[in-house]
TORKOL-4160 file (C-alpha; in steps of 0.2 Angstrom, whole numbers, padded with zeros to 4 digits, m for minus):
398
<pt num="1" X="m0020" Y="0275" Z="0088"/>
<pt num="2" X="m0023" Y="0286" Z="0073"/>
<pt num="3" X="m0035" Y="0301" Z="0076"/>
<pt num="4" X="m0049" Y="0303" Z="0062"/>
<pt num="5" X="m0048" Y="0319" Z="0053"/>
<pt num="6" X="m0067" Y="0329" Z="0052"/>
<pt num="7" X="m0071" Y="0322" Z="0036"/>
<pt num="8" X="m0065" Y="0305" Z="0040"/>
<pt num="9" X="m0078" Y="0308" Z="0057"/>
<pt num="10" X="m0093" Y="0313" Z="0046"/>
<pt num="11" X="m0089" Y="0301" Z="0032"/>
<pt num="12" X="m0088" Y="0286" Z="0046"/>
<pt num="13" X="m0106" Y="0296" Z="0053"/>
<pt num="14" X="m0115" Y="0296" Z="0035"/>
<pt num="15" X="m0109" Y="0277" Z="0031"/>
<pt num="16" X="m0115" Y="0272" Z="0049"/>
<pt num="17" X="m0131" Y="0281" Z="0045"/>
<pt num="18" X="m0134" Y="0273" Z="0030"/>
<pt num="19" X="m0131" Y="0256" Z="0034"/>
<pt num="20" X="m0141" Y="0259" Z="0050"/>
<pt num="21" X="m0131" Y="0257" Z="0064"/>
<pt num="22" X="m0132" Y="0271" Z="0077"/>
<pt num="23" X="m0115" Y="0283" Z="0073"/>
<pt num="24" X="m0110" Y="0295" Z="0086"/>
<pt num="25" X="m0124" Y="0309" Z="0082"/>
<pt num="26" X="m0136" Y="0309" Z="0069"/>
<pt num="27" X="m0130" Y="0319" Z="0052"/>
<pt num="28" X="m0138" Y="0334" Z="0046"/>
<pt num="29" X="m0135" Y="0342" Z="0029"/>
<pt num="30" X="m0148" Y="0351" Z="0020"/>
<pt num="31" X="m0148" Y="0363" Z="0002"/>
<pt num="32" X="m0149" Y="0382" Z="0001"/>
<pt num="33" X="m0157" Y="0393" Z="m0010"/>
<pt num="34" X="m0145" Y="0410" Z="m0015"/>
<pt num="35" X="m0160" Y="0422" Z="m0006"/>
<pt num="36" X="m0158" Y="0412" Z="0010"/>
<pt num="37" X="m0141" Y="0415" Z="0010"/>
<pt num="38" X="m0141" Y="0431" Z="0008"/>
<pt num="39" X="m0154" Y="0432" Z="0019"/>
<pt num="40" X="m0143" Y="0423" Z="0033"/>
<pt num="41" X="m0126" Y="0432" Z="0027"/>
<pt num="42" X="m0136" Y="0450" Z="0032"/>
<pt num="43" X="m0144" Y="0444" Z="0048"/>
<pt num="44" X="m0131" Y="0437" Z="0056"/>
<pt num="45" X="m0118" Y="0451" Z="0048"/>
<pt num="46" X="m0108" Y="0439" Z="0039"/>
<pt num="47" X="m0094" Y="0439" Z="0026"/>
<pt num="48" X="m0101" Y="0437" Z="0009"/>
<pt num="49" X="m0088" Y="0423" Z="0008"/>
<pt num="50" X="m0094" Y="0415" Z="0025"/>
<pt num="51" X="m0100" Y="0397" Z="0019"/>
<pt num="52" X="m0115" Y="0390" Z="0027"/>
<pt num="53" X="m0109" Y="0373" Z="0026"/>
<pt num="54" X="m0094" Y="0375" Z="0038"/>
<pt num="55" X="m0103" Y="0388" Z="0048"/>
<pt num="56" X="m0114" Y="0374" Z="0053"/>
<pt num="57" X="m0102" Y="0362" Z="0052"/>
<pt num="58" X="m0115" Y="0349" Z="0043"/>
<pt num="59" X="m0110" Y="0332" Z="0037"/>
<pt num="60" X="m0114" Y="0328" Z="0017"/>
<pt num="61" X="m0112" Y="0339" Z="0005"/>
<pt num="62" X="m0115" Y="0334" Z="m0013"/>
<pt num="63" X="m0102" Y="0340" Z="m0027"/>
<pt num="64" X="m0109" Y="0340" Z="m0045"/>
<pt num="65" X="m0098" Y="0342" Z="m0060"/>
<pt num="66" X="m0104" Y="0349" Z="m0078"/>
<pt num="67" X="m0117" Y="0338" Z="m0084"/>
<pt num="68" X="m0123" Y="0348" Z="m0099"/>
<pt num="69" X="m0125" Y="0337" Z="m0114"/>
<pt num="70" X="m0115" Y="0352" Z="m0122"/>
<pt num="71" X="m0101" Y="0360" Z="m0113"/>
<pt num="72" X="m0105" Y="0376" Z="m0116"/>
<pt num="73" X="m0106" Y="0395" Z="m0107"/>
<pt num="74" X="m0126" Y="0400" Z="m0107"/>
<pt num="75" X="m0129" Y="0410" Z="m0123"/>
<pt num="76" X="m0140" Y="0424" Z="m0115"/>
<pt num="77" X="m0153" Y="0431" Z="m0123"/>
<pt num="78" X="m0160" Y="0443" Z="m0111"/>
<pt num="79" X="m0155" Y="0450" Z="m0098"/>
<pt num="80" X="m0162" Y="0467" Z="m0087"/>
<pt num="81" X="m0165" Y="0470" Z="m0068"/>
<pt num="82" X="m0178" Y="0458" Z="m0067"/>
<pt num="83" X="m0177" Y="0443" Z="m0078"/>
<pt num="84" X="m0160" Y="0432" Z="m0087"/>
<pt num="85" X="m0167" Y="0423" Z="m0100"/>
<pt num="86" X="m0153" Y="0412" Z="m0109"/>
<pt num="87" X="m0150" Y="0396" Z="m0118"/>
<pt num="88" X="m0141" Y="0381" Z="m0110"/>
<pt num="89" X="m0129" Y="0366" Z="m0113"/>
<pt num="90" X="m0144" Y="0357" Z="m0115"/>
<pt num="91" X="m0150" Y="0366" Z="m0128"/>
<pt num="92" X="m0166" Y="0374" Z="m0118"/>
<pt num="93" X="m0171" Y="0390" Z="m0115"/>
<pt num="94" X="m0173" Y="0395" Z="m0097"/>
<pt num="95" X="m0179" Y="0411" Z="m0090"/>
<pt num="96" X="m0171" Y="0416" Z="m0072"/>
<pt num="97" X="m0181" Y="0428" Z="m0062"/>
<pt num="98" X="m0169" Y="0440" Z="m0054"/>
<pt num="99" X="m0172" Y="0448" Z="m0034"/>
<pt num="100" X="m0180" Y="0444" Z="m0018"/>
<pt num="101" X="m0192" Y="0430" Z="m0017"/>
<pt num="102" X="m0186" Y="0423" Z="m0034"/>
<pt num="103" X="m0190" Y="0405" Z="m0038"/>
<pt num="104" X="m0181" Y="0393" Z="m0049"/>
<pt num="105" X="m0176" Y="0392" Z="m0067"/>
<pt num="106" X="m0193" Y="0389" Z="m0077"/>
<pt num="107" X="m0191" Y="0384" Z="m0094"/>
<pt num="108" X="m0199" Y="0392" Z="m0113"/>
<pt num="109" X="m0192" Y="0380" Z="m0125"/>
<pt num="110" X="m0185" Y="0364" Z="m0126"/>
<pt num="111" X="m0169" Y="0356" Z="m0140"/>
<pt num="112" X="m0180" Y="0340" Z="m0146"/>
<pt num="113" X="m0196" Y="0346" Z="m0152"/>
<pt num="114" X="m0203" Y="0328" Z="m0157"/>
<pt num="115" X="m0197" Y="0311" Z="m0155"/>
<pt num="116" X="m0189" Y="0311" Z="m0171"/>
<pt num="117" X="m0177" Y="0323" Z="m0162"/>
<pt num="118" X="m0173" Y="0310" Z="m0150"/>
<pt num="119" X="m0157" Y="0299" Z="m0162"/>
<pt num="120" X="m0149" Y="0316" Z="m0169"/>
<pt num="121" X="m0147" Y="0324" Z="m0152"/>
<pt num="122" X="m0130" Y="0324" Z="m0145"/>
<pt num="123" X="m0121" Y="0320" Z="m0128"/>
<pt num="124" X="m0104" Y="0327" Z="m0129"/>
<pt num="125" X="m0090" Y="0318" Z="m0121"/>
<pt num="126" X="m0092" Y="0312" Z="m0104"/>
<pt num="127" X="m0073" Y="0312" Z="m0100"/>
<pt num="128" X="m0070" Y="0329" Z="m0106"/>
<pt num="129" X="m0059" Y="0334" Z="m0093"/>
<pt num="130" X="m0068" Y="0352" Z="m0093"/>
<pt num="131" X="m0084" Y="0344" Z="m0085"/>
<pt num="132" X="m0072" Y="0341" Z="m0070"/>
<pt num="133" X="m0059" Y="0356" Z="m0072"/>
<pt num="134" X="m0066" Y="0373" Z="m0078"/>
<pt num="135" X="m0075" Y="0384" Z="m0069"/>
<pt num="136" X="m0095" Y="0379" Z="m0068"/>
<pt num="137" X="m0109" Y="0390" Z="m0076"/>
<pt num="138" X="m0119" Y="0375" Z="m0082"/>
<pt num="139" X="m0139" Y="0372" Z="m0080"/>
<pt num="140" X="m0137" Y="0361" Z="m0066"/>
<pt num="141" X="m0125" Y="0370" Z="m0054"/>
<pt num="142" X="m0133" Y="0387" Z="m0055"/>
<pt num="143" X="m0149" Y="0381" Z="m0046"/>
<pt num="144" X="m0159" Y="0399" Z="m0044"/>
<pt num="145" X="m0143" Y="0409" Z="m0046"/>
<pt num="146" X="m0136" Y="0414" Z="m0063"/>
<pt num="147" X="m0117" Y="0412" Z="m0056"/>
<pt num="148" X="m0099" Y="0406" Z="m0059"/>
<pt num="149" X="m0095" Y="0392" Z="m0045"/>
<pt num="150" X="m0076" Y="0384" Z="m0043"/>
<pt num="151" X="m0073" Y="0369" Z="m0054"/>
<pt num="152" X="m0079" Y="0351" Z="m0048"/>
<pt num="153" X="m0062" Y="0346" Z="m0044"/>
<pt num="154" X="m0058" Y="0363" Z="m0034"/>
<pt num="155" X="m0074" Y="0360" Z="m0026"/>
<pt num="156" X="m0069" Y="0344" Z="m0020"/>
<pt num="157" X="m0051" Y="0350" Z="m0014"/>
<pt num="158" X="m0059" Y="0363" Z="m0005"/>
<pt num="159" X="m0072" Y="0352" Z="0004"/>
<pt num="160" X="m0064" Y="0335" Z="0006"/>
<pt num="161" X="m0055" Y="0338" Z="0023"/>
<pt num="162" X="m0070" Y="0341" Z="0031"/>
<pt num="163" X="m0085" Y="0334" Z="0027"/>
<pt num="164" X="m0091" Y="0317" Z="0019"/>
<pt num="165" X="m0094" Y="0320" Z="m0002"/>
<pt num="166" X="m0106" Y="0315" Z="m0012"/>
<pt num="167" X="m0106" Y="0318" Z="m0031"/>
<pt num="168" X="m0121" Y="0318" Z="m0042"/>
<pt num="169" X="m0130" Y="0313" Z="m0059"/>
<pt num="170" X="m0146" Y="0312" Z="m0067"/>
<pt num="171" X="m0158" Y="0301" Z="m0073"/>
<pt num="172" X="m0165" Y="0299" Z="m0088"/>
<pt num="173" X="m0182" Y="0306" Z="m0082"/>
<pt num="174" X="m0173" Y="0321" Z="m0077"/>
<pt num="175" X="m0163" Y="0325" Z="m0094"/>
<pt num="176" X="m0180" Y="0322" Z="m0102"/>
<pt num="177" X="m0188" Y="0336" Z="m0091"/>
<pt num="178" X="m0172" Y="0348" Z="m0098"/>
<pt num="179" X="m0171" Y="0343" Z="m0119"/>
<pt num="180" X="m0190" Y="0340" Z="m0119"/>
<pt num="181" X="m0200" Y="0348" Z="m0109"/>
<pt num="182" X="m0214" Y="0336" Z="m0097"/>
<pt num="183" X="m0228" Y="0341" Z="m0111"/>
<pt num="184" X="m0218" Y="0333" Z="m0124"/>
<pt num="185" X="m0210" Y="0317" Z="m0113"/>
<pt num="186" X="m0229" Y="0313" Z="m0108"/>
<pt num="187" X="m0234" Y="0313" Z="m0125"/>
<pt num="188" X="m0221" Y="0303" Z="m0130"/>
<pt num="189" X="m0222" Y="0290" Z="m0118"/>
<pt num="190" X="m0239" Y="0285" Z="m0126"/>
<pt num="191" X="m0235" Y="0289" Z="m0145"/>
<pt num="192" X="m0217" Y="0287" Z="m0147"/>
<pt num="193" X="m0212" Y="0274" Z="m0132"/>
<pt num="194" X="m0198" Y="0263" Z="m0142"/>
<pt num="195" X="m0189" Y="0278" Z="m0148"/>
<pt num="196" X="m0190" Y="0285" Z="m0130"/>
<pt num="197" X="m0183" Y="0270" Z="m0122"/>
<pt num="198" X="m0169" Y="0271" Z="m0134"/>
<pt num="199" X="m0164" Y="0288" Z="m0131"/>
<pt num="200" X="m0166" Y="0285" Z="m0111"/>
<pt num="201" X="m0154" Y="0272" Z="m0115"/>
<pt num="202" X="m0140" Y="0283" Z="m0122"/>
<pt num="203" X="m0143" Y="0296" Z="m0108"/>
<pt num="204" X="m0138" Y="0280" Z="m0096"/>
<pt num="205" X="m0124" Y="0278" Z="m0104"/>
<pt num="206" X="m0120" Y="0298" Z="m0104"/>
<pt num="207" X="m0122" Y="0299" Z="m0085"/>
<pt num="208" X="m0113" Y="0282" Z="m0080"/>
<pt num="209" X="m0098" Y="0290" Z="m0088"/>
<pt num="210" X="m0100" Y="0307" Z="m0081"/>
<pt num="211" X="m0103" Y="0296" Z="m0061"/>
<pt num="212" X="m0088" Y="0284" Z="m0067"/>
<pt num="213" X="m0077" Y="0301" Z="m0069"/>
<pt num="214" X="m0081" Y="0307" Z="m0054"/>
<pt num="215" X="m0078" Y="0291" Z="m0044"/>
<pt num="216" X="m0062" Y="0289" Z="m0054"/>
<pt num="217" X="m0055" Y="0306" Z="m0051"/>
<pt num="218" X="m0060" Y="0308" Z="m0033"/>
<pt num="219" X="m0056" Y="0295" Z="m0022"/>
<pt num="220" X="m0066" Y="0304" Z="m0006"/>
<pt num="221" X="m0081" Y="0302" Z="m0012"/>
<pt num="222" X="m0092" Y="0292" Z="m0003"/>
<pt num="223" X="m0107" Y="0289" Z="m0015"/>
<pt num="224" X="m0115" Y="0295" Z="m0027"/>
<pt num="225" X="m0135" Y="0304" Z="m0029"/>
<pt num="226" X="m0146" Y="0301" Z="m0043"/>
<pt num="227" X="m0154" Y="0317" Z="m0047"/>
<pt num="228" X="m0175" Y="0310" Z="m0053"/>
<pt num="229" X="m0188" Y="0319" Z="m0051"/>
<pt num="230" X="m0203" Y="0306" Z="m0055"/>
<pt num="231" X="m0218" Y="0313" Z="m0045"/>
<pt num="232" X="m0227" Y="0328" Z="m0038"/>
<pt num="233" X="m0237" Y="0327" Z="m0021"/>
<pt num="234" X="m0251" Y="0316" Z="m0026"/>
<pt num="235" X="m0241" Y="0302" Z="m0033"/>
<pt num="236" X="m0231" Y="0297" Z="m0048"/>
<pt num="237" X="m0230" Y="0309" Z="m0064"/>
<pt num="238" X="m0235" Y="0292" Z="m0073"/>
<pt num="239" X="m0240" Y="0276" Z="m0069"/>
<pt num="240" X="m0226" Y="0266" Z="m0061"/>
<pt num="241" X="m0230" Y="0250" Z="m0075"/>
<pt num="242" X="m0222" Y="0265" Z="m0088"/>
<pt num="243" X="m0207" Y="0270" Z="m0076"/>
<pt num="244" X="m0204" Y="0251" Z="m0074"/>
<pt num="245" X="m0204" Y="0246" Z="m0093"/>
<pt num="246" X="m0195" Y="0262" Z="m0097"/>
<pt num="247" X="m0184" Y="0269" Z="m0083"/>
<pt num="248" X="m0181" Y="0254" Z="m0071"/>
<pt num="249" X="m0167" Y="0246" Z="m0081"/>
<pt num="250" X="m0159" Y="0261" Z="m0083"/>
<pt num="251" X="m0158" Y="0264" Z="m0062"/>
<pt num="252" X="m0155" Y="0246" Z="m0061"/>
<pt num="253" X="m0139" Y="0250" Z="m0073"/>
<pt num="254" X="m0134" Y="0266" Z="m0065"/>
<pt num="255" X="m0134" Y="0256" Z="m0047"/>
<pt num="256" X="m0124" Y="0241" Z="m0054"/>
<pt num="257" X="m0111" Y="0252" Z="m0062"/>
<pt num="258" X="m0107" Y="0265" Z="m0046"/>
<pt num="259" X="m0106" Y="0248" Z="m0035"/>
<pt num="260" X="m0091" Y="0243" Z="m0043"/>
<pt num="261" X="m0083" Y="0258" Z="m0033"/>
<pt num="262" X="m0092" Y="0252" Z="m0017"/>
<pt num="263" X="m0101" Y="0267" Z="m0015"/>
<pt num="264" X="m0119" Y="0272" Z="m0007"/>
<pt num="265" X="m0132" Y="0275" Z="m0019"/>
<pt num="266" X="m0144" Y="0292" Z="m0015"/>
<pt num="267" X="m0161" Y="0292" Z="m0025"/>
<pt num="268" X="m0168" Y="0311" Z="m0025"/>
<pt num="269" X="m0186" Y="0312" Z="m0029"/>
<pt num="270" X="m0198" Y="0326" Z="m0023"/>
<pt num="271" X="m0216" Y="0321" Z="m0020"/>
<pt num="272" X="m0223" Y="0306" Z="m0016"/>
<pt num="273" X="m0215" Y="0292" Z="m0027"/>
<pt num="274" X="m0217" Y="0276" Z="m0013"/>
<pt num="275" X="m0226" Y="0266" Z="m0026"/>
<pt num="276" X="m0207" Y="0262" Z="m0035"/>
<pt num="277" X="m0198" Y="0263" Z="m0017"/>
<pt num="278" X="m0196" Y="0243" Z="m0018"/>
<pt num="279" X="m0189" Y="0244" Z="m0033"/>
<pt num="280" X="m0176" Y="0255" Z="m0031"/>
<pt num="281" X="m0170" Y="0245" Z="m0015"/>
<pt num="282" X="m0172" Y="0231" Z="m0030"/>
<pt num="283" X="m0161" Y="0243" Z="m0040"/>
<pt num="284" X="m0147" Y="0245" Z="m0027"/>
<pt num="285" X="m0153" Y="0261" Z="m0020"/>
<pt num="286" X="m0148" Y="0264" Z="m0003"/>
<pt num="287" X="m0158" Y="0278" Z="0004"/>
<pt num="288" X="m0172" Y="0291" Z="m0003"/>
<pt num="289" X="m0171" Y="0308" Z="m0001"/>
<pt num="290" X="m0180" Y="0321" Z="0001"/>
<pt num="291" X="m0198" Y="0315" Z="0009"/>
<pt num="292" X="m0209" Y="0329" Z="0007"/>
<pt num="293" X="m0221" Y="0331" Z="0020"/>
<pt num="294" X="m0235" Y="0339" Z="0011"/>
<pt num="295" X="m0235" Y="0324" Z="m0003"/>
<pt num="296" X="m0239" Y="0313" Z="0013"/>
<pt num="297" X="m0222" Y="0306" Z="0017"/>
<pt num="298" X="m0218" Y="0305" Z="0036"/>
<pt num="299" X="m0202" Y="0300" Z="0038"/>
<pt num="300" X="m0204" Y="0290" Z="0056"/>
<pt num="301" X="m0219" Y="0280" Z="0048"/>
<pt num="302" X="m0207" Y="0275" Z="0032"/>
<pt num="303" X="m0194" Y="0269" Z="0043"/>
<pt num="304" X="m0206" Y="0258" Z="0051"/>
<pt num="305" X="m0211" Y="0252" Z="0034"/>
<pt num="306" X="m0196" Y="0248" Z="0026"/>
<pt num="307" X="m0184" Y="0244" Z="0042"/>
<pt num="308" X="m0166" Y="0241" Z="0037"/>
<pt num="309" X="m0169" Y="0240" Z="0018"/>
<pt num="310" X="m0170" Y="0258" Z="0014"/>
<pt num="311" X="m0162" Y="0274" Z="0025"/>
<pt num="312" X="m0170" Y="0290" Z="0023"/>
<pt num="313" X="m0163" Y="0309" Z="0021"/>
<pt num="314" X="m0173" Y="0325" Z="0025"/>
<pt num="315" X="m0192" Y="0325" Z="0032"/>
<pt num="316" X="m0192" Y="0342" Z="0040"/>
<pt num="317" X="m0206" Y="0349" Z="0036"/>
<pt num="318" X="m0200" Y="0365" Z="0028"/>
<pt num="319" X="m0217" Y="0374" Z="0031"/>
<pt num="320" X="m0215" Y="0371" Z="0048"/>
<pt num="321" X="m0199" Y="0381" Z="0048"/>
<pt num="322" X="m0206" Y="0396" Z="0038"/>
<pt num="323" X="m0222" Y="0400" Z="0048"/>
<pt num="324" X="m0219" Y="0390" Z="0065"/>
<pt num="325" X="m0217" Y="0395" Z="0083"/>
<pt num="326" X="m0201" Y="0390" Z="0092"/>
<pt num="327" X="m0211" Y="0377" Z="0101"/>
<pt num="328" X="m0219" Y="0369" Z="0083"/>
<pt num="329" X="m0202" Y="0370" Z="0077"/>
<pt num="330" X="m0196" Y="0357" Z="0092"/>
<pt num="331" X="m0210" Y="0349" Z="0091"/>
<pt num="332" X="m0207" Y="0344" Z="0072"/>
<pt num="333" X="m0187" Y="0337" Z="0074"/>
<pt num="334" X="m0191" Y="0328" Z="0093"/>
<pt num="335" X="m0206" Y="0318" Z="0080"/>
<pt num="336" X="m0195" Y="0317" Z="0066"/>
<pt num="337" X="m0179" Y="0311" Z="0076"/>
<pt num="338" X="m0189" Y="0296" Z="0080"/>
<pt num="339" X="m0182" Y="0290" Z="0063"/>
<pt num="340" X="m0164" Y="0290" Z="0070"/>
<pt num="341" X="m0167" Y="0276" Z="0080"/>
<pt num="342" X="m0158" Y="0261" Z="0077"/>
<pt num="343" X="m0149" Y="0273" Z="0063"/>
<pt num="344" X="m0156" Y="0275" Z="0044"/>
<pt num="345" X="m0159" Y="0293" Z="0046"/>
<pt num="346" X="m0148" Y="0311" Z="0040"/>
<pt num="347" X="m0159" Y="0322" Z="0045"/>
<pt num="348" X="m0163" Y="0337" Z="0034"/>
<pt num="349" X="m0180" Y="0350" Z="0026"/>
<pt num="350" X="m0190" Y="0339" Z="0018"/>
<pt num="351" X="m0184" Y="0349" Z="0002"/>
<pt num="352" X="m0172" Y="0362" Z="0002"/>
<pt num="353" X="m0172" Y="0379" Z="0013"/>
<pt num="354" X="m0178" Y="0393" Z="0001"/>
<pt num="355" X="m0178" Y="0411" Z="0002"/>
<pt num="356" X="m0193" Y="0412" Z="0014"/>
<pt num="357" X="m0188" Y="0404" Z="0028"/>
<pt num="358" X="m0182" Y="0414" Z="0043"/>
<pt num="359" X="m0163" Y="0412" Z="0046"/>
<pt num="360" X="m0165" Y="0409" Z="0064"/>
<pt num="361" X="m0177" Y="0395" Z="0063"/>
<pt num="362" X="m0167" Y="0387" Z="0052"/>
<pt num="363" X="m0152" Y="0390" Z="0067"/>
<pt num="364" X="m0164" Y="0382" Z="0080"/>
<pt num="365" X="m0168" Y="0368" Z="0071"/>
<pt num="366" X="m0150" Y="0364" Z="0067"/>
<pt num="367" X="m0145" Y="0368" Z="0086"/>
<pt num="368" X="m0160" Y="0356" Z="0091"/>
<pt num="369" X="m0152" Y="0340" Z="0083"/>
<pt num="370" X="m0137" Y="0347" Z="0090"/>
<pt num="371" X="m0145" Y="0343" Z="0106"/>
<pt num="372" X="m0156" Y="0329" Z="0106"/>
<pt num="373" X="m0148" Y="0322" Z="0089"/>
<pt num="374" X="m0134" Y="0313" Z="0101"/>
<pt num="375" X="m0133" Y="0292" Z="0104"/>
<pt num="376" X="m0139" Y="0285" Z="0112"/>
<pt num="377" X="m0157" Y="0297" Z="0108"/>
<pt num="378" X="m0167" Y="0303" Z="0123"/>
<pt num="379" X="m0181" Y="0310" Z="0117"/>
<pt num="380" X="m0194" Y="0318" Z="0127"/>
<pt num="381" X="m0210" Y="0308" Z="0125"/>
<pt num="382" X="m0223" Y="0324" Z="0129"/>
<pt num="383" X="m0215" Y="0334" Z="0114"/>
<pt num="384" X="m0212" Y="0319" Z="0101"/>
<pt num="385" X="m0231" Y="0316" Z="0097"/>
<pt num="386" X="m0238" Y="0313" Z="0078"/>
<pt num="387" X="m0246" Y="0332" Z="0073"/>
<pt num="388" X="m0252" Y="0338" Z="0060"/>
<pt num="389" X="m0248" Y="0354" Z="0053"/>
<pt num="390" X="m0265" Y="0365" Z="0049"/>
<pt num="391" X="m0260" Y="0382" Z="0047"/>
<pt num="392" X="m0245" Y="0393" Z="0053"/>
<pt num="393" X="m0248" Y="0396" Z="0071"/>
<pt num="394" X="m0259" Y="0378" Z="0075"/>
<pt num="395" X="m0253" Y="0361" Z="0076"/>
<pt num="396" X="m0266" Y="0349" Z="0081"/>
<pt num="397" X="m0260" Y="0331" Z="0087"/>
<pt num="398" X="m0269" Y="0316" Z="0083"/>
């Protein structure tokens, strides 16, 4: 009998996951800001070269390449102790806040000032093989840190031993939010809606390429996440009529295409977008991350809903994690863990783990699904009630 290496163990745990069957133990994965990092490198006297992923030893991890519509290196502007301000492949200006507590990129001007800008902007070659081979400094990869990364494809050769890959793309919505700005998009969805449909179109066609190269070059991957953010914590951005005239086929395209390479299909979309939920299972979406708790989302409740027709990652509730007590933080993953019955659940914050949350709550919550996260689940009843979370040191069940 063959022995599994790791990634083949965690790659068999993530499929398992998300076709909701009960694997071994639940996955965990999560995202990190650069502050937390550095935060947790200093606490726990790390390495600067120590990687948090294999420190852990989490499941997923999710490998983008160079997505820019232009493969460019930022053309900076400014730059002093506080502040990067630069202009990127996608022909925005983004400012970058520099130092402790920074948030992400925020953006001062956008490429297409109107919709008449929409049929002379350009997507440069998807199968440029410096997307996949040079080293990465594009919007996208440098999150809240203005760095170099490895290529995608040294990435990947780094990683693909021991953990199960993901690579990513975006959605229409979300190039629109980089080359247009949200003011101008919203606008144009009422007053130019033909001419954006027809460049939503062509930025399908851009990032079904750039997912087909990823699947074509690297064989590990195990599925692919569409970067879309549609909503904010009271509901959709717009009305869900607009996002199915305009954006649904282009999901419903993305899904068909990836398929072909028998993959899973990862929908990323912070706040509270469950009004389009059936129609990205319609889509071909497999599961929807990441569930943010303050939009209204709980995780064990959407299971309930949507059984074994949609799997679910993340749902921690990341505010418990930066002002709770040890004993709030159990209670929140025994609750949460409730959605790992019967599988469908990789466990994870409920958005990504920024700068401000302690280092060793972060720990105890990875080492509680290290505990309790084990099949067949045995969770204590007394500390797995609903709560809500009022304010950093009271959680009130009801």
């Amino acid at each position: 009998m063959s022995i599994l290496s790791k990634a083949e163990v965690k790659k068999e745990r993530v499929l398992k996951a998300l076709n909701h069957e009960e694997p071994d133990k639940v996955p965990i994965t999560d995202s990190f800001w650069t502050q937390f990092t550095k935060n947790w490198l200093k606490k726990k006297g790390l390495d600067k070269d120590v990687d948090i992923y294999r420190y852990y030893d989490l499941d997923l991890l999710v490998i983008n390449p160079n997505m820019d519509p232009k493969i460019k290196r930022p053309e900076i502007i400014k730059r002093d102790k506080r502040e990067i301000i630069y202009k990127s492949g996608w022909g925005s200006v983004v400012k970058m806040s520099l130092g402790q507590g920074a948030a992400m990129p925020g953006y001062l001007d956008f490429s297409i000032k109107s919709a008449h800008d929409y049929e002379k902007f350009e997507f440069e070659d998807p199968t440029d093989i410096r997307r996949y081979n040079d080293i990465r400094q594009d919007l996208i990869n440098m999150g809240d840190n203005f760095s170099q990364l490895p290529s995608y494809m040294d990435a990947v050769k780094a990683y693909k031993e021991d953990f199960c890959l993901f690579g990513g793309v975006c959605e229409p919505n979300e190039v629109l939010t980089r080359v247009r700005g949200m003011q101008g998009h919203f606008m144009d969805i009422m007053l130019s809606p033909e001419k954006l449909k027809a460049f939503a179109e062509r930025a399908t066609d851009f990032m079904i390429e750039i997912g087909r190269q990823q699947l074509e070059r690297v064989s590990e991957l195990t599925g692919m996440v569409i970067w879309g953010d549609v909503a904010y914590d009271k509901g959709m951005l717009y009305s869900p009529r607009i996002w199915r005239k305009l954006y649904f086929p282009c999901i419903e395209r993305m899904c068909k295409e990836f398929k072909r390479y028998n993959v899973k299909i990862i929908y990323h979309g912070c706040g509270n977008a469950k009004e389009i939920y059936n129609d990205l299972i319609a889509a071909g979406v497999d599961c929807y991350n990441p569930l943010e708790v303050k939009s209204g989302l709980d995780v064990v409740k959407l299971k309930k809903e949507y059984g074994k027709r949609l799997a679910f990652w993340g749902g921690i509730d990341v505010r418990v994690l930066i002002n709770g007590t040890r004993k709030d933080i159990k209670k929140e993953i025994l609750y949460r863990l409730n959605a790992a019955k019967g599988g469908g659940y990789i466990i994870a914050s409920d958005h990504s783990i920024a700068g401000n949350v302690p280092s060793e709550n972060y720990e105890y919550m990875v080492n509680l699904v290290r505990q309790y996260g084990k099949y067949p689940l045995k969770l204590p009843n007394k500390m797995c009630d609903k709560y809500d979370w009022l304010d950093k040191n009271n959680l009130h069940r009801i």
